[in-house]
C-alpha positions in Angstrom: 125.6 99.5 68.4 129.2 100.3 68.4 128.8 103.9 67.0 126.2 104.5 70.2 128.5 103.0 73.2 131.7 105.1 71.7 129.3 108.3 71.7 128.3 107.2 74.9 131.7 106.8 76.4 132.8 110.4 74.6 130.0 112.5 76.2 129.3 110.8 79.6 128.2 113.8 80.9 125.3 114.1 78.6 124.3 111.1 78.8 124.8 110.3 82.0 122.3 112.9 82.7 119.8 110.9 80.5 120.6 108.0 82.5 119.8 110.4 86.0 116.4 111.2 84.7 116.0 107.7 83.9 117.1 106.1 87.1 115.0 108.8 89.2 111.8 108.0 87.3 112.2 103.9 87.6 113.0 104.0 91.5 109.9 106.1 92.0 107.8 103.8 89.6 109.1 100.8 91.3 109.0 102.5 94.9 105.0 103.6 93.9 104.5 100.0 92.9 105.5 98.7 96.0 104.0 101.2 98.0 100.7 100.1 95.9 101.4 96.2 96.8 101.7 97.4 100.4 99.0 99.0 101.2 96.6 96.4 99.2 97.7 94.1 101.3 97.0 96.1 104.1 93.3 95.7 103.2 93.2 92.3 102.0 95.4 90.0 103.5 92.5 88.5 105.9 90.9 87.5 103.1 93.4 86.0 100.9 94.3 83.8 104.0 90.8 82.2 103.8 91.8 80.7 100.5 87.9 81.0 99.7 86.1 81.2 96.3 83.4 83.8 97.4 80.9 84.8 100.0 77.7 85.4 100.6 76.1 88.8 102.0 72.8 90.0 102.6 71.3 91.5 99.1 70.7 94.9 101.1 73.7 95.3 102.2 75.2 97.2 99.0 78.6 94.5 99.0 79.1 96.1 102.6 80.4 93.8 105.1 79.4 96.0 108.1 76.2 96.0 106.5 75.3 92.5 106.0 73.4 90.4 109.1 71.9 87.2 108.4 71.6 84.2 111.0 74.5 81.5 111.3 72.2 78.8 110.0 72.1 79.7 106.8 75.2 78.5 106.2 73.5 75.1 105.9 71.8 76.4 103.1 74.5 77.7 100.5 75.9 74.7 98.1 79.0 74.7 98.5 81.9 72.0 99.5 83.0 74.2 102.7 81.1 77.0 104.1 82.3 79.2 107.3 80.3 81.5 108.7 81.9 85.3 109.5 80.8 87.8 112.1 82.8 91.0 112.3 82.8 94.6 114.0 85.5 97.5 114.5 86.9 98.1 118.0 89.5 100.1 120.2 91.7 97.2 122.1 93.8 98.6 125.0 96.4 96.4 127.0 96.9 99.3 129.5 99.6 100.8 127.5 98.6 101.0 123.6 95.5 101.7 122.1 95.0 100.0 118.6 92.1 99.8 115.9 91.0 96.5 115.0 88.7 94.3 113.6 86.9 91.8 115.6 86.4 88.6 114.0 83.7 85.8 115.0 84.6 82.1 113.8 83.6 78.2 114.4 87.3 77.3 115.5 86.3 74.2 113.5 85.4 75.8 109.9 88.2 76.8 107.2 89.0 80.0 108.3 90.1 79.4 111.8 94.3 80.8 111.3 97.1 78.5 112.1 98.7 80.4 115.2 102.4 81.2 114.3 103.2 82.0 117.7 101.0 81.0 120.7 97.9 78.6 121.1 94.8 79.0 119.3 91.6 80.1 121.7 90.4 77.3 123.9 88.8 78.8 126.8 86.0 81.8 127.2 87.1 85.4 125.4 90.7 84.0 124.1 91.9 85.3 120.8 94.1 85.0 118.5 96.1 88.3 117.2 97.5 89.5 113.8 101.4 89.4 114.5 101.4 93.1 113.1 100.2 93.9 117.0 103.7 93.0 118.2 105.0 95.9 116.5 103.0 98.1 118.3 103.5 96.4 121.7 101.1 93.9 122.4 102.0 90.5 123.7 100.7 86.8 124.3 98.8 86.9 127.5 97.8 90.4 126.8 94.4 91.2 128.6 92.4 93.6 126.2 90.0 96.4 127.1 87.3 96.8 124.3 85.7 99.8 123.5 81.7 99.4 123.4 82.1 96.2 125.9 82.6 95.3 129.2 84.4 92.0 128.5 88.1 91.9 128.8 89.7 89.4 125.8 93.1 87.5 126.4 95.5 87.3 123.5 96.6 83.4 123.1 98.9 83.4 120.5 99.4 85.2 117.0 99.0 84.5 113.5 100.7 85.9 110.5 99.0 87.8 107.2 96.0 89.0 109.7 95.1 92.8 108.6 91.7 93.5 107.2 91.3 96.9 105.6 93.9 97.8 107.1 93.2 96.6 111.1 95.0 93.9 112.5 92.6 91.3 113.0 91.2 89.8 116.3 89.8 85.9 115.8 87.7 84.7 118.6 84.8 81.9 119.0 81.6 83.3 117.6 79.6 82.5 120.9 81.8 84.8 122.7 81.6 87.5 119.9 78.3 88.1 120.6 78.5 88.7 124.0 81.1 91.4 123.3 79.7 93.1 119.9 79.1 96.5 121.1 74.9 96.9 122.0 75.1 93.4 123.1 74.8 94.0 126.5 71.6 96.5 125.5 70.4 93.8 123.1 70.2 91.4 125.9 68.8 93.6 128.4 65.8 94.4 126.5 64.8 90.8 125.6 65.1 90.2 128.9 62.6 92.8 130.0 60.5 91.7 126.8 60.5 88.2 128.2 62.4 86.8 124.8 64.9 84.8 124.4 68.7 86.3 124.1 68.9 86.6 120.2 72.5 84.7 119.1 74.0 83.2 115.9 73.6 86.7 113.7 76.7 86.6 111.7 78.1 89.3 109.1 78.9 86.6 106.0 79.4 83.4 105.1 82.6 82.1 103.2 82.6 79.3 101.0 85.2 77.3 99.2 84.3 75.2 95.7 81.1 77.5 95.4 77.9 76.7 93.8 75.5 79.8 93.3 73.6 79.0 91.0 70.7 78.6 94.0 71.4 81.6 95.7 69.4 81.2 99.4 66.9 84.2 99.3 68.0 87.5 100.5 71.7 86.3 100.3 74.1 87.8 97.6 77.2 85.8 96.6 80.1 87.4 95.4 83.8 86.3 94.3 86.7 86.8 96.7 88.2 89.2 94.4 85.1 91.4 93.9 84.2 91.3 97.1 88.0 92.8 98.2 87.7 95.3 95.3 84.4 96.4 97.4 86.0 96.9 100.5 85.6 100.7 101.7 88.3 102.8 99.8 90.1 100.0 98.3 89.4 100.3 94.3 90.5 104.2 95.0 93.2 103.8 96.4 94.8 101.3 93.8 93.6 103.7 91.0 95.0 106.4 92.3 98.7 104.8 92.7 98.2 103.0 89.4 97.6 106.6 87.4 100.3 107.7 89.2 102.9 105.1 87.7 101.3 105.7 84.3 101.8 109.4 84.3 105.6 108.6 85.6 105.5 106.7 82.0 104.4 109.7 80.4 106.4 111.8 81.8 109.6 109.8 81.2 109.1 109.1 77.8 108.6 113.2 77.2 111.7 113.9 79.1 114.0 111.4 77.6 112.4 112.9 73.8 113.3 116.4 75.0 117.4 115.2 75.8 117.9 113.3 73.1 116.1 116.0 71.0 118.2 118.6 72.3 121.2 116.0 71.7 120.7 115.4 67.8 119.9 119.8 67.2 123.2 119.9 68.3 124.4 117.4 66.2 122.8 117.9 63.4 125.8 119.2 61.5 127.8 116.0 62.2 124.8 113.9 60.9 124.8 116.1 57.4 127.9 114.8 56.7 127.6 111.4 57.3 124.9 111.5 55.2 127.2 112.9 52.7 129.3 110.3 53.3 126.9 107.5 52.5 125.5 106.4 55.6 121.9 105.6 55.7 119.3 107.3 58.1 118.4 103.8 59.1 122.0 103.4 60.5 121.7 106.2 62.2 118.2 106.1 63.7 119.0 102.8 64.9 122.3 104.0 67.1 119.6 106.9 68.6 117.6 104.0 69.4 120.5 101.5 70.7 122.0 104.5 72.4 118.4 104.7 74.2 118.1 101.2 75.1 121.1 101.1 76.6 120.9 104.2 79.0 117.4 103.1 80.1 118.6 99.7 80.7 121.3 101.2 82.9 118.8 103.9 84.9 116.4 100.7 85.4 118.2 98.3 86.9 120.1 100.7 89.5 116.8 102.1 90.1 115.9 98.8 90.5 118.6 98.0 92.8 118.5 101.1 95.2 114.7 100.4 95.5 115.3 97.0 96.8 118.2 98.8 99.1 115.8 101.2 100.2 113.0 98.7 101.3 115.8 97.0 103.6 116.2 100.2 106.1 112.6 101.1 105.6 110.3 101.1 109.2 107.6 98.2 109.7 105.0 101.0 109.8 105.9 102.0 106.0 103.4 99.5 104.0 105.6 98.6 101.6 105.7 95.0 99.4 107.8 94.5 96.5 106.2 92.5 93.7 109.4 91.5 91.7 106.9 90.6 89.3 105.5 93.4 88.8 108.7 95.3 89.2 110.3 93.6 85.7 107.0 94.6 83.8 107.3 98.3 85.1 111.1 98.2 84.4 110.1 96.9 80.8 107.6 99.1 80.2 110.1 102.1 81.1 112.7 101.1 78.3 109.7 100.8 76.1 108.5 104.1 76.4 112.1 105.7 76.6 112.9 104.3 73.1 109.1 105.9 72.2 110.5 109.1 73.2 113.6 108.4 70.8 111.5 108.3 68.2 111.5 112.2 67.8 115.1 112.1 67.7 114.5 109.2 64.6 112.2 111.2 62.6 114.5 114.5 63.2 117.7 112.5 61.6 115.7 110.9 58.8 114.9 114.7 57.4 118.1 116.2 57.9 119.2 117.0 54.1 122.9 116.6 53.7 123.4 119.8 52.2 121.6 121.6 54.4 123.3 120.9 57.0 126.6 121.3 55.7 126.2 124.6 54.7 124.3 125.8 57.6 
């Protein structure tokens, strides 16, 4: 250790290039990793505020939400110790100034998934809802009155509640009886039972979420699912975490070939110096393990103030960037990039350990 830090301190330059390289690759590792946190919980953080175990689709509707329609009442057939039925749609809301995409939920205000409002009431009175707080950002208030696309009701925003986006749409919780008067076709739907003399259909829902689940007596024509493969179903979801995810690893790859190429570069040119202290009596082993402590200790250094200008960065960052640091996560990535930097060393180990004494002296 003491031969590597007084190299270290005698070509700063060199190494501090190392230490470049290094830093660069950790704060776009960590920055990908949060940028990868972000934007799952872009599509999934409707879900996880259910706290449920799973959920039940129709069998035909391929894990699709959008596809899935059953009637309310089965809800009263699933075992389970809670069960909530879920309706849901996509709609343009407009308060007269903005325009945003959400998703429209249907809920029993008294089942599991109704949202504590953070800021607000919750819906008491005919087409009130409760907004994800993300809609502030983009200008919508309490007392809002929304224009729907596909419907000719008008909705009233009531209060908001935090950790409401689902696949990435803020989400919109209203009473399920109103839902189905503003599902887009409803007004069609009703229309022609009317003129067919039947009654208005009502209580077709999308889902039904459960808590302390017991599938093993599955209602027919129902699915169930976990929460976790159910989110890892949602449209683009799985794609877009493997895609960030290969990313990192490649960064690994890459980093541990660039760090190999320095410090191979570094010993070539050293190779003399090492012949005679061979000649001198000092083992390879000595030496291999100063390339390795010298590694450790410039990828240490690249980490953590790529770790630290990451965390910097996310604090001037916009609200609209979907980032989310997982310090977590972080400290594996960061370990995992001192790992594969003292891989890359290894060259460097297996060049010193042939070097022949004599050899080198004489060339």
């Amino acid at each position: 250790m003491f031969l590597a830090w007084r190299e270290i301190r005698q070509n700063k330059l060199r190494f501090a290039l190392v230490t470049a390289v290094l830093l660069l690759v950790s704060y776009l590792v960590f920055f990908l990793s949060g940028l990868a946190s972000g934007l799952a919980g872009l599509n999934r953080e409707a879900v996880d505020k259910w706290q449920a175990d799973g959920i039940y689709l129709t069998d035909e509707s391929d894990k699709s939400l959008t596809q899935s329609m059953m009637e309310a009442d089965l809800a009263d057939e699933v075992e389970a110790d809670e069960a909530a039925v879920l309706a849901q749609t996509n709609l343009i809301a407009d308060n007269g100034d903005v325009k945003s995409g959400v998703a429209l939920f249907g809920i029993r205000p008294d089942e599991f998934i109704m949202p504590e409002p953070t800021e607000g009431n919750g819906f008491s009175e005919e087409f009130e809802v409760i907004a994800s707080d993300s809609l502030k950002e983009e200008g919508f208030s309490i007392g809002d009155e929304l224009d729907l696309s596909g419907s000719e009701e008008t909705l009233t925003i009531t209060g908001f509640t935090d950790e409401a986006r689902f696949n990435a749409a803020p989400v919109l919780y209203m009473n399920l009886d109103d839902f189905e008067k503003v599902r887009p076709g409803a007004a069609a739907l009703a229309q022609q039972d009317e003129i067919a003399g039947q009654e208005e259909q009502s209580g077709m829902v999308n889902a039904i979420v459960v808590r302390g689940a017991q599938p093993g007596d599955v209602p027919e024509d129902l699915e169930y699912m976990e929460s976790e493969t159910f989110i890892e179903n949602l449209p683009g979801y799985t794609e877009q975490n493997l895609t960030l995810t290969f990313m990192i690893y490649f960064l690994f790859a890459i980093s541990a070939a660039v760090v190999a190429i320095f410090l191979y570069v570094l010993t070539v040119q050293k190779i003399s110096m090492f012949g005679v202290m061979k000649a001198q009596g000092i083992s390879s082993a000595y030496l291999s393990r100063s390339v390795i402590a010298q590694t450790f200790i410039l990828a240490v250094i690249g980490v953590l103030i790529g770790f630290g200008l990451t965390v910097l960065t996310g604090q001037f960052l916009p609200a609209a960037v979907p980032v989310s640091f997982d310090y977590g996560m972080m400290a594996i990535y960061g370990a995992v990039l001192i790992v594969v930097a003292i891989l890359g060393a290894l060259v460097s180990v297996w060049t010193i350990v042939k070097i022949d004494p004599l050899e080198a002296i004489s060339g």
